[in-house]
N, C-alpha and C positions, 0 to 999 in steps of 0.2 A: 190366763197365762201366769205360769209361777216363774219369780224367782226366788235366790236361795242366794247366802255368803255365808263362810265354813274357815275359819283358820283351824286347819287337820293338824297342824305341829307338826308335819312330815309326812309328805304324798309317801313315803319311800315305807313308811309303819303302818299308814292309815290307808291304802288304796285297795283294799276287801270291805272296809267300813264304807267308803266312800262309796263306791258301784254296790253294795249292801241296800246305805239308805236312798242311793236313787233309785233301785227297784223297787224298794217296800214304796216308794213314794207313786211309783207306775202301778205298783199292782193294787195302792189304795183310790185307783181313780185320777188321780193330778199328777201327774208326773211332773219334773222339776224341766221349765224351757231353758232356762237358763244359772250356772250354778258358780259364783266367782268362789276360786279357792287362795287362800292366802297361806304364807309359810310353807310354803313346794318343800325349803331346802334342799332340791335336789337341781342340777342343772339340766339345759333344753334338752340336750340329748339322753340323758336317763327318763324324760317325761314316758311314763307308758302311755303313749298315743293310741297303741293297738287297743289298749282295755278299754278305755273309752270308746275307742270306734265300736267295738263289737259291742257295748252298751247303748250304741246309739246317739253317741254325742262327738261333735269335731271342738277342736281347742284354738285356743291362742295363748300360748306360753310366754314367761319372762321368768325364767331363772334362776336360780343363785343357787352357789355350793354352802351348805352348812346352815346359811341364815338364807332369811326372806325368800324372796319366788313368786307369784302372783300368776294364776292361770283362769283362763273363763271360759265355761263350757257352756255347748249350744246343743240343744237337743236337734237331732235331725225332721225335717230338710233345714233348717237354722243354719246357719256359718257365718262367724264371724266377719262383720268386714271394717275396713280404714279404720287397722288396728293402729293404736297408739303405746308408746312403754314409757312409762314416768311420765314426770312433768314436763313438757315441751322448758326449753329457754331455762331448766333448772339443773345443774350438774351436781348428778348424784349418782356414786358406786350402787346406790342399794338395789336392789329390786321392788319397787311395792306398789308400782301403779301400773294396770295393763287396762285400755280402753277397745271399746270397738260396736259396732252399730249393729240392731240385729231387727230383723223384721217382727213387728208385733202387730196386733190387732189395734186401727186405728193409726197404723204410720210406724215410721222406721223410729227404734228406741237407740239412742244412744247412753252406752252400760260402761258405768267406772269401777272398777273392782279396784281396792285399795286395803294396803299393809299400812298403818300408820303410823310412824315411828313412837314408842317406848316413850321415851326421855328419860329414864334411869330414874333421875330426883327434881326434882326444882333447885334453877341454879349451875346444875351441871353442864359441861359440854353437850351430852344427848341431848339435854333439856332445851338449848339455846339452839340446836339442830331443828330439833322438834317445832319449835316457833317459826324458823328460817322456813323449814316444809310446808307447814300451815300457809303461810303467808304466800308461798310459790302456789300452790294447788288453790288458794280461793281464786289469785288472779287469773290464773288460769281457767279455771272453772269456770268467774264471770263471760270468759271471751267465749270457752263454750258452750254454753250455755245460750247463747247468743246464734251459733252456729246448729245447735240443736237444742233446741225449746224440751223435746221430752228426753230428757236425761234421770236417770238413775244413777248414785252413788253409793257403794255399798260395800262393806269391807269392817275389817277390824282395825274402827279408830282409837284403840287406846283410851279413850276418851270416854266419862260419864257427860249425859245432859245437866242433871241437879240429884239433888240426895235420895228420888225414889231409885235410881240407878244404882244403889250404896248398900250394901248391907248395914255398914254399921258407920254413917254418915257424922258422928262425930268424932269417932277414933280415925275416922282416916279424912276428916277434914284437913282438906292442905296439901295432902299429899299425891304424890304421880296419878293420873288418871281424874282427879278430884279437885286439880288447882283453880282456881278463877283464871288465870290464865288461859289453859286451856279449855275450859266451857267457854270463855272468851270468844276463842278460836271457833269453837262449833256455833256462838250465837251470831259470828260474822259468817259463814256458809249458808246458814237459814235464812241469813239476810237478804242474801243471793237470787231467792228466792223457792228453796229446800227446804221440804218438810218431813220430820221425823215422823214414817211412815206407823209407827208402831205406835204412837202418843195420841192416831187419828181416833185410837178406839179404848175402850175400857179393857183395861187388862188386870190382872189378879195382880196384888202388891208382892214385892219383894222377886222380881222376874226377872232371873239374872240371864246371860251368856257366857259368863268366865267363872270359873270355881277354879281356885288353887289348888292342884293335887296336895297339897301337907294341912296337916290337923285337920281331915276328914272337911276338910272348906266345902266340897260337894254334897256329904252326907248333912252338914247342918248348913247347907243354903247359905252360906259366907260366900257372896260372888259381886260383880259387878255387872251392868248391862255395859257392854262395851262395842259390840256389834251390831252394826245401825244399818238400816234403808232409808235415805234419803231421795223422796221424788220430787221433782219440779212440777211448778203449778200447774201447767195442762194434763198432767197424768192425776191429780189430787182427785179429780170426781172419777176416775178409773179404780182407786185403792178398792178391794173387794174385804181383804185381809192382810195382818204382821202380824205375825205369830212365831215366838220360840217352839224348837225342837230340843227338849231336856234330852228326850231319848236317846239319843248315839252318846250323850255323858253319862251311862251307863255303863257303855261298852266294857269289855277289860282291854287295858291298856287304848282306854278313850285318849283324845286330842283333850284339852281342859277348855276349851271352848266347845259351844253348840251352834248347829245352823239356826241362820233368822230367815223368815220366808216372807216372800210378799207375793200376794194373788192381785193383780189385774183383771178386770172385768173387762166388759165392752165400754163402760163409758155412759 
Protein backbone atom coordinates (compact mmCIF):
# COMPACT_ATOMS: atom_id res chain seq x y z
CA UNK A 1 0.00 0.00 0.00
CA UNK A 2 1.33 3.58 -0.89
CA UNK A 3 0.82 6.67 0.40
CA UNK A 4 1.89 9.98 -0.67
CA UNK A 5 1.56 14.07 0.86
CA UNK A 6 1.98 16.85 -1.85
CA UNK A 7 1.51 20.74 -0.93
CA UNK A 8 0.53 21.48 -4.93
CA UNK A 9 0.40 25.47 -4.09
CA UNK A 10 -2.84 25.40 -5.81
CA UNK A 11 -5.12 22.32 -6.85
CA UNK A 12 -6.54 25.21 -9.40
CA UNK A 13 -2.61 25.51 -11.30
CA UNK A 14 -1.34 22.09 -10.47
CA UNK A 15 -4.52 19.55 -11.23
CA UNK A 16 -2.76 17.99 -14.89
CA UNK A 17 0.48 17.56 -12.67
CA UNK A 18 -1.41 16.05 -9.93
CA UNK A 19 -3.50 13.19 -12.01
CA UNK A 20 -0.08 13.37 -14.36
CA UNK A 21 2.12 11.87 -11.29
CA UNK A 22 -0.66 9.59 -10.14
CA UNK A 23 -0.60 7.82 -13.36
CA UNK A 24 3.06 7.66 -13.99
CA UNK A 25 2.81 6.36 -10.42
CA UNK A 26 0.09 3.44 -11.78
CA UNK A 27 1.72 2.78 -14.82
CA UNK A 28 5.08 2.30 -12.89
CA UNK A 29 3.50 -0.58 -11.08
CA UNK A 30 2.54 1.10 -7.38
CA UNK A 31 -0.04 3.30 -7.88
CA UNK A 32 -0.57 5.77 -5.06
CA UNK A 33 -3.80 4.28 -2.40
CA UNK A 34 -3.84 7.14 -0.81
CA UNK A 35 -2.63 10.88 -1.61
CA UNK A 36 -3.28 13.93 1.21
CA UNK A 37 -3.01 17.30 -0.78
CA UNK A 38 -2.35 20.47 1.07
CA UNK A 39 -2.77 24.24 -0.06
CA UNK A 40 -6.23 23.44 -2.25
CA UNK A 41 -6.58 27.23 -2.21
CA UNK A 42 -9.55 26.82 -3.77
CA UNK A 43 -12.97 26.12 -2.06
CA UNK A 44 -15.39 22.84 -1.75
CA UNK A 45 -17.27 23.52 -4.46
CA UNK A 46 -14.52 24.44 -7.15
CA UNK A 47 -12.71 20.91 -5.88
CA UNK A 48 -12.70 18.93 -9.38
CA UNK A 49 -14.38 15.94 -7.92
CA UNK A 50 -15.02 14.63 -11.46
CA UNK A 51 -11.10 14.50 -12.50
CA UNK A 52 -10.33 12.58 -9.69
CA UNK A 53 -13.19 10.18 -10.09
CA UNK A 54 -12.34 9.42 -13.63
CA UNK A 55 -8.70 8.93 -12.36
CA UNK A 56 -10.03 6.61 -10.00
CA UNK A 57 -9.97 8.07 -6.65
CA UNK A 58 -13.07 9.55 -4.22
CA UNK A 59 -12.06 12.74 -1.88
CA UNK A 60 -12.67 14.31 1.21
CA UNK A 61 -12.32 17.88 1.04
CA UNK A 62 -11.83 21.11 3.42
CA UNK A 63 -11.38 24.10 1.66
CA UNK A 64 -10.41 27.61 1.71
CA UNK A 65 -10.39 30.48 -0.75
CA UNK A 66 -6.91 31.94 -1.48
CA UNK A 67 -4.98 30.22 1.29
CA UNK A 68 -4.97 26.58 2.83
CA UNK A 69 -7.39 23.62 1.83
CA UNK A 70 -6.52 20.09 2.76
CA UNK A 71 -7.97 17.13 0.73
CA UNK A 72 -7.36 13.27 0.75
CA UNK A 73 -7.72 11.04 -1.84
CA UNK A 74 -8.49 7.18 -1.86
CA UNK A 75 -7.77 5.13 -4.76
CA UNK A 76 -10.88 3.00 -5.59
CA UNK A 77 -12.74 0.80 -4.07
CA UNK A 78 -11.05 2.86 -1.00
CA UNK A 79 -13.36 5.78 0.38
CA UNK A 80 -13.01 7.75 2.94
CA UNK A 81 -14.73 7.24 6.11
CA UNK A 82 -15.47 9.17 9.90
CA UNK A 83 -14.01 12.16 8.18
CA UNK A 84 -12.83 14.59 10.65
CA UNK A 85 -11.86 18.71 9.57
CA UNK A 86 -9.33 20.44 12.03
CA UNK A 87 -8.57 19.92 15.34
CA UNK A 88 -11.85 18.76 17.19
CA UNK A 89 -12.21 21.28 20.53
CA UNK A 90 -9.78 23.94 18.66
CA UNK A 91 -11.35 27.06 16.85
CA UNK A 92 -9.63 27.79 13.97
CA UNK A 93 -10.67 29.95 10.56
CA UNK A 94 -7.98 28.04 8.60
CA UNK A 95 -8.35 25.05 6.82
CA UNK A 96 -5.29 22.53 7.45
CA UNK A 97 -6.39 19.44 8.93
CA UNK A 98 -8.78 16.87 7.23
CA UNK A 99 -8.83 13.18 8.89
CA UNK A 100 -10.58 9.87 7.91
CA UNK A 101 -10.20 6.05 8.19
CA UNK A 102 -9.34 3.93 5.06
CA UNK A 103 -9.13 0.23 4.84
CA UNK A 104 -5.66 -1.15 4.53
CA UNK A 105 -3.99 -4.44 4.70
CA UNK A 106 -3.82 -5.70 8.14
CA UNK A 107 -6.96 -3.36 9.56
CA UNK A 108 -8.56 -0.05 9.13
CA UNK A 109 -5.65 2.93 9.00
CA UNK A 110 -6.59 6.05 10.37
CA UNK A 111 -4.88 9.10 7.75
CA UNK A 112 -4.21 12.72 9.04
CA UNK A 113 -3.32 14.94 6.29
CA UNK A 114 -2.12 18.13 7.65
CA UNK A 115 -1.15 22.11 6.49
CA UNK A 116 0.87 23.35 9.35
CA UNK A 117 0.95 26.62 9.95
CA UNK A 118 4.03 29.07 8.74
CA UNK A 119 4.70 31.09 11.83
CA UNK A 120 6.00 33.94 9.74
CA UNK A 121 9.22 34.57 12.42
CA UNK A 122 9.82 33.63 16.03
CA UNK A 123 8.03 35.91 18.24
CA UNK A 124 5.37 37.00 15.98
CA UNK A 125 1.75 36.60 16.20
CA UNK A 126 1.83 33.44 13.52
CA UNK A 127 4.56 32.38 15.53
CA UNK A 128 2.58 32.16 18.86
CA UNK A 129 -0.53 30.74 16.53
CA UNK A 130 1.70 28.27 15.56
CA UNK A 131 2.76 26.99 19.18
CA UNK A 132 -1.12 27.38 20.23
CA UNK A 133 -1.84 24.62 16.97
CA UNK A 134 0.98 22.43 17.95
CA UNK A 135 -0.14 22.06 21.21
CA UNK A 136 -4.07 21.59 20.17
CA UNK A 137 -3.13 18.82 17.50
CA UNK A 138 -0.53 16.74 19.85
CA UNK A 139 -3.53 16.71 22.37
CA UNK A 140 -5.52 15.79 20.24
CA UNK A 141 -3.60 13.33 18.46
CA UNK A 142 -2.87 11.54 22.09
CA UNK A 143 -6.72 10.90 22.36
CA UNK A 144 -6.54 9.53 18.93
CA UNK A 145 -4.32 7.82 18.85
CA UNK A 146 -5.84 6.05 21.47
CA UNK A 147 -9.05 5.56 19.55
CA UNK A 148 -6.95 4.23 16.50
CA UNK A 149 -3.58 2.58 17.32
CA UNK A 150 -2.64 2.57 13.42
CA UNK A 151 -2.61 6.20 12.61
CA UNK A 152 -0.68 8.06 9.90
CA UNK A 153 0.23 11.73 9.92
CA UNK A 154 1.32 13.28 7.17
CA UNK A 155 1.32 16.79 5.62
CA UNK A 156 3.50 19.81 5.25
CA UNK A 157 4.73 20.66 8.85
CA UNK A 158 6.55 23.60 8.19
CA UNK A 159 8.93 22.05 10.48
CA UNK A 160 12.60 20.58 10.04
CA UNK A 161 13.51 17.44 12.44
CA UNK A 162 17.58 18.79 13.07
CA UNK A 163 20.11 20.18 10.72
CA UNK A 164 20.29 17.09 8.08
CA UNK A 165 16.80 18.58 7.08
CA UNK A 166 18.86 22.13 6.45
CA UNK A 167 20.65 23.07 3.61
CA UNK A 168 22.60 25.42 5.22
CA UNK A 169 22.10 24.76 8.96
CA UNK A 170 24.08 27.56 10.22
CA UNK A 171 22.85 30.53 8.38
CA UNK A 172 19.37 29.71 9.13
CA UNK A 173 19.92 28.53 12.60
CA UNK A 174 17.06 30.09 14.68
CA UNK A 175 15.14 30.78 12.15
CA UNK A 176 11.13 29.82 10.93
CA UNK A 177 11.17 26.23 10.33
CA UNK A 178 14.60 25.68 12.39
CA UNK A 179 13.56 27.09 15.84
CA UNK A 180 14.05 24.75 18.99
CA UNK A 181 10.88 25.49 19.64
CA UNK A 182 9.42 24.16 17.04
CA UNK A 183 11.66 20.78 16.73
CA UNK A 184 10.45 21.01 20.29
CA UNK A 185 7.02 20.65 19.00
CA UNK A 186 7.80 17.75 16.56
CA UNK A 187 10.01 15.77 19.49
CA UNK A 188 6.67 16.07 21.68
CA UNK A 189 4.41 14.20 18.75
CA UNK A 190 7.25 11.45 18.43
CA UNK A 191 6.74 11.20 21.92
CA UNK A 192 3.24 10.22 21.30
CA UNK A 193 4.52 7.56 19.97
CA UNK A 194 5.32 8.60 15.93
CA UNK A 195 7.89 7.85 13.98
CA UNK A 196 9.57 9.70 11.29
CA UNK A 197 8.93 7.30 8.72
CA UNK A 198 11.69 8.44 6.36
CA UNK A 199 14.69 8.47 9.25
CA UNK A 200 13.60 4.30 9.41
CA UNK A 201 16.18 4.07 6.47
CA UNK A 202 19.34 5.36 5.06
CA UNK A 203 18.80 8.05 2.78
CA UNK A 204 21.32 10.11 0.51
CA UNK A 205 22.43 13.52 2.56
CA UNK A 206 21.05 16.76 1.74
CA UNK A 207 17.21 15.27 0.74
CA UNK A 208 15.08 18.11 0.76
CA UNK A 209 10.98 18.56 -0.13
CA UNK A 210 10.90 22.49 -0.35
CA UNK A 211 13.12 24.45 -2.76
CA UNK A 212 12.46 28.21 -2.80
CA UNK A 213 11.47 29.26 -6.44
CA UNK A 214 14.16 32.55 -6.10
CA UNK A 215 18.09 32.34 -6.64
CA UNK A 216 17.61 29.11 -8.40
CA UNK A 217 17.05 27.44 -4.50
CA UNK A 218 16.05 24.18 -6.62
CA UNK A 219 18.81 24.12 -9.09
CA UNK A 220 21.49 24.34 -6.19
CA UNK A 221 19.65 21.97 -3.68
CA UNK A 222 18.94 25.12 -1.15
CA UNK A 223 15.69 23.38 0.43
CA UNK A 224 14.36 22.13 3.46
CA UNK A 225 12.90 18.65 4.39
CA UNK A 226 9.69 19.94 5.58
CA UNK A 227 7.12 17.22 4.51
CA UNK A 228 6.94 14.22 6.86
CA UNK A 229 5.21 10.75 7.40
CA UNK A 230 4.75 10.04 10.52
CA UNK A 231 3.49 6.18 11.54
CA UNK A 232 2.41 4.90 14.95
CA UNK A 233 4.01 2.00 16.49
CA UNK A 234 1.87 -0.96 15.10
CA UNK A 235 2.37 0.16 11.61
CA UNK A 236 6.75 0.54 12.25
CA UNK A 237 7.31 -3.23 11.29
CA UNK A 238 4.91 -2.64 8.21
CA UNK A 239 7.28 0.48 6.76
CA UNK A 240 8.43 -1.18 3.39
CA UNK A 241 9.61 2.45 2.11
CA UNK A 242 10.01 6.86 2.55
CA UNK A 243 11.20 8.04 -0.25
CA UNK A 244 11.07 11.77 -1.87
CA UNK A 245 9.82 12.39 -5.42
CA UNK A 246 12.19 15.44 -6.76
CA UNK A 247 10.53 14.70 -10.10
CA UNK A 248 7.30 16.88 -10.31
CA UNK A 249 9.98 19.83 -8.96
CA UNK A 250 10.89 19.77 -12.33
CA UNK A 251 7.80 20.41 -13.80
CA UNK A 252 7.34 24.17 -15.36
CA UNK A 253 5.51 26.01 -13.17
CA UNK A 254 6.04 23.18 -10.37
CA UNK A 255 4.40 23.55 -6.81
CA UNK A 256 7.93 24.37 -4.69
CA UNK A 257 7.28 21.50 -2.79
CA UNK A 258 7.68 17.65 -3.72
CA UNK A 259 5.59 14.37 -2.76
CA UNK A 260 6.82 12.17 0.20
CA UNK A 261 5.77 8.52 -0.20
CA UNK A 262 5.46 5.84 2.05
CA UNK A 263 5.03 1.89 1.01
CA UNK A 264 3.41 -0.36 3.54
CA UNK A 265 4.08 -3.95 3.40
CA UNK A 266 2.20 -6.82 4.89
CA UNK A 267 3.76 -6.65 8.10
Amino acid sequence: MKLATWNINSLTVRLPQVLEWLAAQAAAGAPVDVLALQELKLTDDKFPLEAFHQAGYAAAVFGQKTYNGVALLTRAPRVPQDVVRNIPGFADEMARVITATVDAPGGALRVVGAYFPNGQEPGSDKFAYKMRWLDALRDWLREELQRHPRLVLMGDFNITFDDRDVWDPVALAGTIHCTDEERAQLGALTALGLTDAFRLFEQPPKTFSWWDYRQLGFQKNRGLRIDHVLVSEPLRAQVAACTIDRAPRKNKQPSDHAPALLTLGAG
